[in-house]
N, C-alpha and C positions, 0 to 999 in steps of 0.2 A: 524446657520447651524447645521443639525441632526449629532450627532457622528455616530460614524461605532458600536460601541456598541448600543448604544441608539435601532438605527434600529433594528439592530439583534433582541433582546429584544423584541421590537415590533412584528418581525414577526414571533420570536417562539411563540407567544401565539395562532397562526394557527396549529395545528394538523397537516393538511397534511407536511406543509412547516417543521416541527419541524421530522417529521418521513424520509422526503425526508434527511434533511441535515443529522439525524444519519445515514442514509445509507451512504451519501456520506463520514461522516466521518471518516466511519467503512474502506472505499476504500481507503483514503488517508492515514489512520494507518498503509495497508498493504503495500503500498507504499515508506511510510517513512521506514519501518522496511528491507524491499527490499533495499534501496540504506546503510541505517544504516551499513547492514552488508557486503554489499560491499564494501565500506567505510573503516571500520574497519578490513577489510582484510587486507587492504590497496592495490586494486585489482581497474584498470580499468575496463570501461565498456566492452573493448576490449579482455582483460587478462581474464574475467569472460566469456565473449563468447566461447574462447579456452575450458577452462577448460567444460563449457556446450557442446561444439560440436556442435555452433551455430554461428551464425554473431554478431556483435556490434548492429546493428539496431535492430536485436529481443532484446536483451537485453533494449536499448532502449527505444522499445514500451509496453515493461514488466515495466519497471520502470517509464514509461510515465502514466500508466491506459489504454491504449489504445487496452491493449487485457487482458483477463482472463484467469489466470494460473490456469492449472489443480493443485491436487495435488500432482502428480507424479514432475511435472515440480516445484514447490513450495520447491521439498525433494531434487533434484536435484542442483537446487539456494543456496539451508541451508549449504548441502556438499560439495559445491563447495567455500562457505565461508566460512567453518569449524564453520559453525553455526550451530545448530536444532532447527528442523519444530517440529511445539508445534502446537496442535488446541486445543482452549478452548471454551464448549460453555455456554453460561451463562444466569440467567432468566431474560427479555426482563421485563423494568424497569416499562410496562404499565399493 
């Protein structure tokens, strides 16, 4: 039976598949960093809604991937978790 690593391995030596997954990886970073500092607030999804002047369900679907935060709404999330919004961009490893 092939490991889950083994695979992977395998199918990064494809280009596209290897450029596809840093995308997605780069979405699940902001993801995690999103619930991290909700989290750390020690702030429901619901609690953060208030504080946003929004519903639990956008919340939600922010924390789901399933919409794209501007970055107004990104600076809004940080403040509301006594967090700060940082962008950093950096050179692209190819």
């Amino acid at each position: 039976m092939t490991k889950l690593r083994d695979l992977k391995a395998r199918f990064m030596e494809d280009p596209d598949f290897r450029e596809e997954y840093a995308r997605i990886d780069e979405e699940y970073a902001l993801i995690e960093a999103l619930v991290r500092a909700r989290t750390a607030a020690k702030l429901t999804q619901a609690e953060l809604a208030r504080r946003l002047g929004t519903t639990q369900s956008a919340v939600a679907r922010l924390e789901g991937g399933r919409v794209s935060p501007s970055f107004s709404t990104l600076r809004r999330y940080a403040e509301a978790t006594g967090s700060r919004l940082t962008v950093d961009l950096v050179p692209s490893g190819g």
